[in-house]
C-alpha positions as CSV (number, residue, x, y, z in Angstrom):
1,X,7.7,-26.5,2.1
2,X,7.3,-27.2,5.6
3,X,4.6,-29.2,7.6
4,X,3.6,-26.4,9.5
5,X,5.0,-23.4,11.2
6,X,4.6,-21.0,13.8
7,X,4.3,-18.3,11.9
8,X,3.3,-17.4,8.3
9,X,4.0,-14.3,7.0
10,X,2.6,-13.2,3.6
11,X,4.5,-10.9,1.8
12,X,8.2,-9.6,2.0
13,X,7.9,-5.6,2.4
14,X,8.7,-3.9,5.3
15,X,5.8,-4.9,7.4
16,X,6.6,-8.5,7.0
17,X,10.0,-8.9,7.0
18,X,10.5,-6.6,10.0
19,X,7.3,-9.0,12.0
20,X,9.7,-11.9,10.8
21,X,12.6,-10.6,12.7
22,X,10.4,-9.7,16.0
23,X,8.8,-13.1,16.0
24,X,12.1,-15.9,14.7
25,X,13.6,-15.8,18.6
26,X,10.4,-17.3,19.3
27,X,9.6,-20.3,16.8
28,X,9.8,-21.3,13.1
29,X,8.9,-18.2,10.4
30,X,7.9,-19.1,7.1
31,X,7.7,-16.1,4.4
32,X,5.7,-16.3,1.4
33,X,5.9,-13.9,-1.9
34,X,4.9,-14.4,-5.4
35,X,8.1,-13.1,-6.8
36,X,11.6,-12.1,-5.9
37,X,12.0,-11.6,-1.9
38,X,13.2,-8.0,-2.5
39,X,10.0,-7.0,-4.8
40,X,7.7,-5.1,-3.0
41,X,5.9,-1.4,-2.2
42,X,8.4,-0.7,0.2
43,X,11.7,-1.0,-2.7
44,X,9.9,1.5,-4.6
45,X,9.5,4.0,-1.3
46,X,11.7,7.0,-2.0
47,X,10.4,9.5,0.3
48,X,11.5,8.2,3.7
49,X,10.2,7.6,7.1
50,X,8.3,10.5,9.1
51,X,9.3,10.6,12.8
52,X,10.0,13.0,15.6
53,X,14.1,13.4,15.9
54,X,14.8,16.8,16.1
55,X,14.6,18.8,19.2
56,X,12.8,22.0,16.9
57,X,9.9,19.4,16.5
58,X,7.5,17.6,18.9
59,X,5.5,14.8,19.3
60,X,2.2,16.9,19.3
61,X,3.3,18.7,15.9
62,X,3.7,15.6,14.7
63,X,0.1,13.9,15.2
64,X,-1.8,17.3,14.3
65,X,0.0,16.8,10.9
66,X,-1.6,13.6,11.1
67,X,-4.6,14.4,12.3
68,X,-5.3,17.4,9.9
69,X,-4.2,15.3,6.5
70,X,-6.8,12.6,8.1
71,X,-9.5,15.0,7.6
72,X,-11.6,14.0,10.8
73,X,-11.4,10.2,10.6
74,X,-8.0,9.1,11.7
75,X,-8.0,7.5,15.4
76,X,-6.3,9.5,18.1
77,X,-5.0,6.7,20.1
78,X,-3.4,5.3,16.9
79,X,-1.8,8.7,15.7
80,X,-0.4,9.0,19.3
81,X,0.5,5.6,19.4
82,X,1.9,5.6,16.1
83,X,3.8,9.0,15.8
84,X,4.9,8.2,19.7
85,X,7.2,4.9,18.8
86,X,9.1,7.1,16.0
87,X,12.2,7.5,17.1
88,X,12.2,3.8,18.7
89,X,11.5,2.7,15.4
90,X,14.1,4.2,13.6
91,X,16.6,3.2,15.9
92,X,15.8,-0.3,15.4
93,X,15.8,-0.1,11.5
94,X,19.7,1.3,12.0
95,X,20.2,-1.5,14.4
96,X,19.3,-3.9,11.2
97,X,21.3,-2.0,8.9
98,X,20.0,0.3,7.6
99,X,22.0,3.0,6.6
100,X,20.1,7.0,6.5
101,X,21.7,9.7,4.8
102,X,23.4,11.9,7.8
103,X,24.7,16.2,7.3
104,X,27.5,16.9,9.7
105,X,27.0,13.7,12.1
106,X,22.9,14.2,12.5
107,X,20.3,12.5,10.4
108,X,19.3,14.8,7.4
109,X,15.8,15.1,7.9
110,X,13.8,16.7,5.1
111,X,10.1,17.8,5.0
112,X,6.9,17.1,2.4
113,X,3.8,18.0,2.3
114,X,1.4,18.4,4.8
115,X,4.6,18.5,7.5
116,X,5.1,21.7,9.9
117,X,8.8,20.4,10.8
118,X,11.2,18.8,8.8
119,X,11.1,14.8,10.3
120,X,11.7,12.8,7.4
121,X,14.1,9.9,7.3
122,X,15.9,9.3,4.5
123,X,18.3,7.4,2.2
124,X,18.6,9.6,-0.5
125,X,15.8,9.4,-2.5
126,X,15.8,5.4,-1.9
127,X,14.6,4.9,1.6
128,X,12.8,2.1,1.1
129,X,15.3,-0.1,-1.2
130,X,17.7,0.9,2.0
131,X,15.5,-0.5,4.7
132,X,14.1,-3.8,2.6
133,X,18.2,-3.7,1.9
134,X,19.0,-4.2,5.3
135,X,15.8,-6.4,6.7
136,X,16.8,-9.1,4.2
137,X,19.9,-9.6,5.1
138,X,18.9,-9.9,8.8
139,X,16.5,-12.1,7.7
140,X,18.8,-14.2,5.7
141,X,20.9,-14.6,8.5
142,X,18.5,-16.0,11.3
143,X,18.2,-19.6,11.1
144,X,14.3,-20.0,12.0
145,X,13.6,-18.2,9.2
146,X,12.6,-19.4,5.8
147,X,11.7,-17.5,2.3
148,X,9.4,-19.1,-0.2
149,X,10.1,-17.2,-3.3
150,X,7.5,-17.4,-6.4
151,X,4.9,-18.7,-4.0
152,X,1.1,-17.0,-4.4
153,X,-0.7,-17.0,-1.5
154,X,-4.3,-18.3,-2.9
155,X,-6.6,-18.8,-0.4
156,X,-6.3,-17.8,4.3
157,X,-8.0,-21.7,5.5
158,X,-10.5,-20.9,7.9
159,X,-12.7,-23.2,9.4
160,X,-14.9,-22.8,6.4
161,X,-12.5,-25.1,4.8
162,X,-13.0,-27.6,7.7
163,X,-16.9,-27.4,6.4
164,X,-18.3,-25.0,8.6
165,X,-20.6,-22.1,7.6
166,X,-18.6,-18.8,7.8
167,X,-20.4,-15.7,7.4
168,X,-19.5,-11.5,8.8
169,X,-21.7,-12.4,11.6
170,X,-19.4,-15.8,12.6
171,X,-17.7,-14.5,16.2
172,X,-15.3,-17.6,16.4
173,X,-14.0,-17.6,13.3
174,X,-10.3,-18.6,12.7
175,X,-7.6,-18.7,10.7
176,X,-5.6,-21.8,10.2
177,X,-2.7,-21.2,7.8
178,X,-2.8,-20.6,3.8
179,X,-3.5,-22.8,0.3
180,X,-0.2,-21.6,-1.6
181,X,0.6,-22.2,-5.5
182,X,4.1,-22.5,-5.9
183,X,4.3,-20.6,-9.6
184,X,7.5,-22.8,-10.5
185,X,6.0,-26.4,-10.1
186,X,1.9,-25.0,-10.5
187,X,1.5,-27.1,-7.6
188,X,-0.8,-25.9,-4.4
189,X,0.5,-26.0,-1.3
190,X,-1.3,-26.5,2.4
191,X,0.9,-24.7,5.0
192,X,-0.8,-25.1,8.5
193,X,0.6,-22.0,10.8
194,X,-0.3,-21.3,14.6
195,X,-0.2,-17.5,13.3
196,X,-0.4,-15.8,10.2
197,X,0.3,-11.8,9.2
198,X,-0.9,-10.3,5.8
199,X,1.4,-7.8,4.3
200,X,0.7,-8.3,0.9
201,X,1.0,-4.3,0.2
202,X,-1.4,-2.0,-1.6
203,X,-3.8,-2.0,-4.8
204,X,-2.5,0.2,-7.1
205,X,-2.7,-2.2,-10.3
206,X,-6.3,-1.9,-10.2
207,X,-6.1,1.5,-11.5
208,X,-4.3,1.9,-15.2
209,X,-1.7,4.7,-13.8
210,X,0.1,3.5,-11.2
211,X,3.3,4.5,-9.0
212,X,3.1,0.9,-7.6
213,X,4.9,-2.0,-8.9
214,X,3.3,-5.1,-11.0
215,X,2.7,-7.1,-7.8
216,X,0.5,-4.5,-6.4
217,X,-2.6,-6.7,-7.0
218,X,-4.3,-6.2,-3.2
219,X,-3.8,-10.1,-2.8
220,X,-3.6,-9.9,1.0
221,X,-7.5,-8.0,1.2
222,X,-9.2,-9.8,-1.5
223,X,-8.2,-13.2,0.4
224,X,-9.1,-11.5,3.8
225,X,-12.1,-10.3,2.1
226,X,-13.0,-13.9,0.7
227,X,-12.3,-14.9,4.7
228,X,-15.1,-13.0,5.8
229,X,-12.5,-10.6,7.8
230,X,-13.8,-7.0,8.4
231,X,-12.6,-4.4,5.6
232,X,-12.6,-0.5,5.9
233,X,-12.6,2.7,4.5
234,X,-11.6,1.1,0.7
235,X,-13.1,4.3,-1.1
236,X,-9.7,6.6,0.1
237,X,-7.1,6.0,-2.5
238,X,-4.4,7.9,-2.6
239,X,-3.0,9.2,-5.8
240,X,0.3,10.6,-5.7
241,X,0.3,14.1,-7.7
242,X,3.5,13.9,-9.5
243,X,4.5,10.2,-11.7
244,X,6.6,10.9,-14.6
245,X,4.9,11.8,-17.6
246,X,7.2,10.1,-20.3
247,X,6.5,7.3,-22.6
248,X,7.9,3.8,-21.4
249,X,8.6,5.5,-17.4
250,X,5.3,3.2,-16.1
251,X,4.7,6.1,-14.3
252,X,7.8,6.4,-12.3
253,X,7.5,8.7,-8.5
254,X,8.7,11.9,-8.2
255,X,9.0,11.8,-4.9
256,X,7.5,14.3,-2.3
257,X,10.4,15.2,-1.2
258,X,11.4,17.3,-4.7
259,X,8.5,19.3,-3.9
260,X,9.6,19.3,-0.2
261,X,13.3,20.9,-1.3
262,X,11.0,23.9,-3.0
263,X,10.5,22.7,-6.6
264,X,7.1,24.2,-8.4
265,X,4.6,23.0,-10.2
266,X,4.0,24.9,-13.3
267,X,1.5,25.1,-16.7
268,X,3.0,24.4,-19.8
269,X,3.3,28.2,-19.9
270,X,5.6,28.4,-17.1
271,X,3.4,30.0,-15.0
272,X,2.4,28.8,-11.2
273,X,-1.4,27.6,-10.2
274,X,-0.9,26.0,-6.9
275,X,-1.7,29.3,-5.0
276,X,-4.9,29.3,-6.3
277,X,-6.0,25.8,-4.8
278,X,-3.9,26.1,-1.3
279,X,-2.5,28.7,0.6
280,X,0.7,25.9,1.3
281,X,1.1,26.0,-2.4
282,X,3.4,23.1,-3.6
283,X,3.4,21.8,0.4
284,X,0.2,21.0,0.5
285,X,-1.2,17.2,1.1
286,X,-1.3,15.0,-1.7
287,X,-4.8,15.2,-2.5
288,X,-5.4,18.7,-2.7
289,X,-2.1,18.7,-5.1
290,X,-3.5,15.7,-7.4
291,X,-6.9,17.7,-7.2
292,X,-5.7,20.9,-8.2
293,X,-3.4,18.8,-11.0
294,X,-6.7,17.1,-12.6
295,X,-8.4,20.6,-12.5
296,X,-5.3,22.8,-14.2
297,X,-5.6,19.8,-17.0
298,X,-9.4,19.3,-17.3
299,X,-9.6,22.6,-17.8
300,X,-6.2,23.5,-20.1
301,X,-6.6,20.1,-22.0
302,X,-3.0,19.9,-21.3
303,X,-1.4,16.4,-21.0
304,X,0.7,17.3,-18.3
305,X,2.2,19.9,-15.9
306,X,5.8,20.2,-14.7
307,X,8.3,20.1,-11.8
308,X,10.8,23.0,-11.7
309,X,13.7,21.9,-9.4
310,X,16.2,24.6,-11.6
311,X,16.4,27.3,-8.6
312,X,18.9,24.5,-7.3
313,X,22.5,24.1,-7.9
314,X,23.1,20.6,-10.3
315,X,24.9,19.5,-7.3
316,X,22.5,19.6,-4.6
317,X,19.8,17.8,-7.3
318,X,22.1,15.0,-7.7
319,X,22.8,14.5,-4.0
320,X,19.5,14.7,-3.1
321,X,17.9,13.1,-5.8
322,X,20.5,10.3,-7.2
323,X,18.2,8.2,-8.1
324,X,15.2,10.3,-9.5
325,X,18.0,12.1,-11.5
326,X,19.4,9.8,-13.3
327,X,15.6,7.8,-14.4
328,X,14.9,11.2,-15.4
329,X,18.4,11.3,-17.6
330,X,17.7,7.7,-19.3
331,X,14.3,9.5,-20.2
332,X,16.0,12.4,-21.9
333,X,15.7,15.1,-19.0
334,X,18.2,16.5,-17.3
335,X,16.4,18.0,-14.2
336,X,19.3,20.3,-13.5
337,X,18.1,21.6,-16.4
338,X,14.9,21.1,-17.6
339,X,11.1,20.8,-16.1
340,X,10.3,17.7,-14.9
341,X,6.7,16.4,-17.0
342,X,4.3,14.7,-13.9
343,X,1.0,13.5,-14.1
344,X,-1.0,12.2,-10.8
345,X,-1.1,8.0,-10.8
346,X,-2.7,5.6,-8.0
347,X,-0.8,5.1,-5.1
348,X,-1.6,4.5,-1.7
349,X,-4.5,2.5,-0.1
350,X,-5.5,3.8,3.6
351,X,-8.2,1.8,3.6
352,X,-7.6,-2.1,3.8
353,X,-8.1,-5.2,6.6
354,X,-9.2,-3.9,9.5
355,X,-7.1,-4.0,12.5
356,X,-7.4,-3.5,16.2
357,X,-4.1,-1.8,18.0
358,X,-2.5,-5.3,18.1
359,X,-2.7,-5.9,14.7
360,X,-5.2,-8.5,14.9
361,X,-7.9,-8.8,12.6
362,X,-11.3,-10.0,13.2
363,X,-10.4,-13.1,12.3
364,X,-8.8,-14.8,15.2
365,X,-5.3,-16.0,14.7
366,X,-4.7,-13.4,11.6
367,X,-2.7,-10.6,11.8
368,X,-2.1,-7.5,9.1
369,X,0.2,-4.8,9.3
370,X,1.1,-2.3,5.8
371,X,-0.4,-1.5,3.0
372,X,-3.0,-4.1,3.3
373,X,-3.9,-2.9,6.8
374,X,-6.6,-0.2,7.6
375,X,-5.1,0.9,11.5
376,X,-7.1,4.4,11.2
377,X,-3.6,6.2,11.2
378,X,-4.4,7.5,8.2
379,X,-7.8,8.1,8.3
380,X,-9.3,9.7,4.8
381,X,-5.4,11.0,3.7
382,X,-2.2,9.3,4.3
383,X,0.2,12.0,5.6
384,X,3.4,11.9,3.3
385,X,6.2,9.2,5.3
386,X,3.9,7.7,7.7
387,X,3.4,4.8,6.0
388,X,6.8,3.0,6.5
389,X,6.6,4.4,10.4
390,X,2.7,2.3,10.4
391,X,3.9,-0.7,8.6
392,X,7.0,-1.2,11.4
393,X,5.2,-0.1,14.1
394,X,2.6,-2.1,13.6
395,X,4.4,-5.4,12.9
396,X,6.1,-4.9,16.0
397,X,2.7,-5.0,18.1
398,X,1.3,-7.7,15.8
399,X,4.7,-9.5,16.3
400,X,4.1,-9.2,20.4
401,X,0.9,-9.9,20.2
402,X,1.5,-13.1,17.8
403,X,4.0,-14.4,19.5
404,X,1.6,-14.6,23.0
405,X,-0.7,-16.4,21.0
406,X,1.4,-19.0,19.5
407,X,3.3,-20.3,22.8
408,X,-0.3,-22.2,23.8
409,X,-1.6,-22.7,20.1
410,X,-1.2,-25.8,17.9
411,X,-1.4,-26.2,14.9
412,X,-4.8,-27.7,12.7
413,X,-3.3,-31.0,11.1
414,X,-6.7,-32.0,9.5
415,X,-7.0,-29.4,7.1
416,X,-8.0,-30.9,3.5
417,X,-5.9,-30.9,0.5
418,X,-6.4,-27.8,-2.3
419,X,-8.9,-29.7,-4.9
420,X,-9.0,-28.7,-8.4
421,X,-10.8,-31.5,-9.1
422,X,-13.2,-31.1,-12.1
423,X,-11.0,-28.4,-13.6
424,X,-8.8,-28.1,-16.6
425,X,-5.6,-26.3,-18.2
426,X,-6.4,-23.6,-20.0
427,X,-4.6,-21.4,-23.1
428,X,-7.1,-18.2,-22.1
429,X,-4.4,-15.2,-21.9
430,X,-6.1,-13.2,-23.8
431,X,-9.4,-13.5,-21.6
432,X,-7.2,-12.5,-18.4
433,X,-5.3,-9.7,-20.2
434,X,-8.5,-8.1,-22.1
435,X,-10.4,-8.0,-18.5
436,X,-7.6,-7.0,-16.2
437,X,-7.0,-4.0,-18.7
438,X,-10.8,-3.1,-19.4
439,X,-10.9,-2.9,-15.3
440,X,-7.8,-0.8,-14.8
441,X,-9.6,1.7,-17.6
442,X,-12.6,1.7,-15.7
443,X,-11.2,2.3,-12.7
444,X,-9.7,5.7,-14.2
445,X,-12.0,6.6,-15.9
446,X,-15.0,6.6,-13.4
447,X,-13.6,5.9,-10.1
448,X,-10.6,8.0,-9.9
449,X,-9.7,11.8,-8.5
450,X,-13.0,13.2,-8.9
451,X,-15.7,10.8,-9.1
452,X,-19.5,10.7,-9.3
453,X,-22.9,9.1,-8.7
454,X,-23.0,8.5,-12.2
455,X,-19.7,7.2,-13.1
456,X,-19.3,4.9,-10.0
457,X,-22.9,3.4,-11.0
458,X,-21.4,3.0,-14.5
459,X,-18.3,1.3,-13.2
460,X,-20.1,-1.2,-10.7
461,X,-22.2,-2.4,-13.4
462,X,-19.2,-2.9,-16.1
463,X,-16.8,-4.2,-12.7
464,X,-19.8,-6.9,-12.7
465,X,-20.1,-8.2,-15.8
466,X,-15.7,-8.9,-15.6
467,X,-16.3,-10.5,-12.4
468,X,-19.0,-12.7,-13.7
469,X,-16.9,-13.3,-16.7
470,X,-14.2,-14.3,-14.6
471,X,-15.6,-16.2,-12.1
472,X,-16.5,-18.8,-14.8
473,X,-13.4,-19.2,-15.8
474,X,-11.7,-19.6,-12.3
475,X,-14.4,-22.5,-11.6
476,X,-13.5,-24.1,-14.8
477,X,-10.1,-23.4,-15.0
478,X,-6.7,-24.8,-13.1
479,X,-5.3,-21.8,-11.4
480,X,-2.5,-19.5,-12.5
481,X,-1.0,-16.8,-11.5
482,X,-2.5,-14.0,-13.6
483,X,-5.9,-15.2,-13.0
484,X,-5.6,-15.4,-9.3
485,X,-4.6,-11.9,-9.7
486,X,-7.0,-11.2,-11.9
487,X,-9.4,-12.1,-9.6
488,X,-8.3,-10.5,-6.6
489,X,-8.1,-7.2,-8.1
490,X,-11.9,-7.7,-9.5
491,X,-12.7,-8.3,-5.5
492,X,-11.0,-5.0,-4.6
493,X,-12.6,-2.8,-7.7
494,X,-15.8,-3.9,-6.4
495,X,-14.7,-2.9,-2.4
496,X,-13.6,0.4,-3.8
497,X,-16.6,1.3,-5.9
498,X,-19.4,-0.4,-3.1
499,X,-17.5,2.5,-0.2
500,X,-17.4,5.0,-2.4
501,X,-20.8,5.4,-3.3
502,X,-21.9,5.0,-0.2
503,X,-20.3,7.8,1.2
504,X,-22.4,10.4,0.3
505,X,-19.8,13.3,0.9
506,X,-16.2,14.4,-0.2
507,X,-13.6,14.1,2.5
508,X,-9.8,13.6,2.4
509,X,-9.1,11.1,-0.7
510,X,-12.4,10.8,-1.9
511,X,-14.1,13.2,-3.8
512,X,-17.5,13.8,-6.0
513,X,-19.1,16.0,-7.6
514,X,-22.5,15.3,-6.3
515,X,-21.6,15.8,-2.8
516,X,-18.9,18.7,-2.7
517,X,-18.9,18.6,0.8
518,X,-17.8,17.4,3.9
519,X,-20.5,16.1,5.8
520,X,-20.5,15.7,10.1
521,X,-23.2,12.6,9.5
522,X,-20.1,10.7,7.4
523,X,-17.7,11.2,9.8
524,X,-17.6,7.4,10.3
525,X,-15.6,4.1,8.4
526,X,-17.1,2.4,5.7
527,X,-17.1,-0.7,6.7
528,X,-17.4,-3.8,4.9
């Protein structure tokens, strides 16, 4: 583990590793992540990239689409800005490597929902293990760069660790590097940094469904939170409508894109609903689709709906969909064939640490860019795609702006050693498993698609008593892994439920019963 570095990067998706390559010409990188390098949101990305690169589609199509999933809270500057470096962007991910699927010498751009053009690019139905594919071994080549692998990012130092009083209302506060537990040794480290970026990724494990993988734990925003950094809009979660609806698939992605080649959704009786909730049918955003999904089964008691990709020829499904055909084959269906069974799952976070168009938090000296991030490109809805265009985009101008700051900074060299005094080793699996699945029920149960005054009351008093339960523990207890986690996805229950019953409407992601509509007065972030 090094002294100190120039810049610490948290996390090893696309929005880190891509800051990593801006920012290594410029001084020593050190990357963090709690597992394998290559685990991350963006290797289970198999939609693609949303940008402007054909000459039937336009900049202004593009951030209306935007603008119009948003429902009224995106920010215009950021759409523009956002939708506006496109093409840029995916030039550069080529430049790394990365390899998109071409027809007849052009890139094969293909369409989801909530898109008036076709813009999306692709690898197949693995665009995201293509461009994490290509990063790291850009990355692996740049000698100013080094990975930490199985290294949890515990705690950002800020100068509350120096002993001052931090509070939300602290203008000068700062960030000073990261307390990391390397999981091999269970021994915490102090890395001092000039800089440091959260991309730590999305929240998705908080919920019991999930398309996100086990690492999804919102790490990055519960330390940020803890930091007394600003935090926005937490109550818009995205679920995707179709996860496959199989025994032992851990709710596997169906991708947008199936839905964008003109499969349907139908009822167990083969007949289509998706008329009746959206005149785009099928094409409509995500959370009109998951909506109308929880609706047709509320109301049907069904456990599922389907997928019909049939009108297709086997050959087109396989060369569109390698990878989404053959899970579906070790799970008995052949989607040439047969109706795919979906259900909606958690997904995507558009709420997160809030950033300004820099990247910077309000935490001087901290940067975010991803999942973790809230930018206000995707205001209340994530448009399908945009989220590997943000997290690049964005690390690009957190990785200018970083670098600016670094060539006159120095590092803190007085920052105090991780103490665990006090505390002890303890055998208390059981305690972390039994919580962290109680939350993830609640979290379904009462805070999910359609939610309510009544439920999300029920769920911040139950989200309580784990955290107290918890907490106890953590002060007691040597840390680990699983509790860390534990406790960071408590942190970010909480953020969620505390937004969402404050807003006292239904717009974009989030929706209740007891207010059915949108409302002008809530046109505004949550902010936290």
């Amino acid at each position: 583990m090094p002294d100190n570095v120039d810049f610490l990067v948290i996390g090893s998706g696309a929005a880190g590793l891509s800051f990593a390559l801006r920012v290594a010409g410029f001084g020593s990188v050190a990357i963090v992540t709690k597992k394998e390098s290559a685990e991350s949101n963006t290797n289970y990305a198999q939609g693609g990239l949303a940008s402007v690169m054909d000459h039937e589609d336009h900049f202004d199509l593009h951030i209306q689409d935007t603008m119009t999933a948003g429902a009224g809270l995106c920010r215009p500057e950021v759409v523009e800005l956002v939708v506006r470096n496109g093409p840029a962007v995916v030039q550069e991910l080529r430049d790394w490597g990365s390899d998109f699927t071409t027809r007849n010498g052009k890139l094969d751009l293909g369409r989801e929902g909530g898109h008036t053009r076709n813009r999306i690019v692709h690898a197949s139905d693995l665009t995201g293990r293509e461009i994490e594919r290509a990063m790291l071994e850009a990355v692996g080549k740049h000698p100013n760069i080094r990975i930490f692998e199985h290294h949890f990012a515990l705690e950002l130092i800020t100068r509350h660790h120096l002993g001052d009083k931090v509070t939300w209302q602290t203008k000068d506060n700062k960030c000073y590097g990261a307390y990391v537990f390397d999981t091999r040794t269970n021994t915490v480290e102090t890395i001092p940094a000039k800089t440091t970026l959260v991309a730590t990724g999305g929240v998705g494990q908080v919920y019991l469904h999930t398309t996100n993988p086990t690492i999804a734990t919102g790490d990055g925003i519960a330390m940020a939170y803890r930091a007394k950094a600003e935090i926005a809009n937490m109550e818009f979660m995205q679920f995707h409508p179709t996860s496959l609806a199989v025994p032992g698939a851990n709710s596997f992605l169906i991708s947008e894109a199936v839905r964008g080649k003109g499969a349907r959704l139908r009822a167990k009786d083969g007949n289509t609903f998706m008329k009746k909730y959206d005149p785009r049918a099928e094409l409509a955003p995500r959370d009109i689709v998951a909506r109308a999904i929880d609706h047709h089964l509320k109301k049907t008691g069904e456990s599922c709906v389907y997928l019909d990709v049939t009108h297709l020829t086997p050959g087109e499904i396989r060369d569109s969909f390698p990878h989404i055909t053959r899970t579906c084959l070790e799970h008995g269906i052949d989607i040439t064939r047969q109706w795919i069974p979906v259900v909606p799952a958690a997904h995507y976070l558009c709420g997160g640490i809030v950033t300004d168009t820099r990247g910077a938090t309000s935490i001087e000296a901290l940067y975010c860019a991803g999942e973790a991030s809230c930018t206000g490109l995707h205001g209340a809805n994530r448009l399908a795609s945009n989220s590997l265009l943000e997290a690049v985009v964005f690390s690009k101008r957190a990785a200018e702006n970083a670098r600016e700051y670094a060539r006159a900074a120095t590092c803190q060299n007085d920052i105090p050693q991780w103490d665990d005094s006090g505390t002890v080793n303890a055998e208390e699996a059981i305690l972390i498993d039994h919580n962290k699945r109680e939350l993830q029920q609640i979290m379904w149960n009462y805070v999910g698609i359609v939610r309510s005054d009544l439920r999300l009351q029920r769920a911040h008093r139950r989200t309580g008593l784990i955290f107290e339960e918890t907490e106890d523990f953590y002060q007691r207890t040597r840390v680990s892994e699983s509790l860390c986690e534990l406790r960071n996805m408590i942190a970010n229950a909480y953020m969620i439920i505390r937004s969402a019953l404050s807003r006292k409407e239904s717009r974009g992601l989030h929706y209740t019963t007891d207010y059915p509509e949108q409302r002008e007065s809530e046109r505004k972030d949550t902010i936290i």
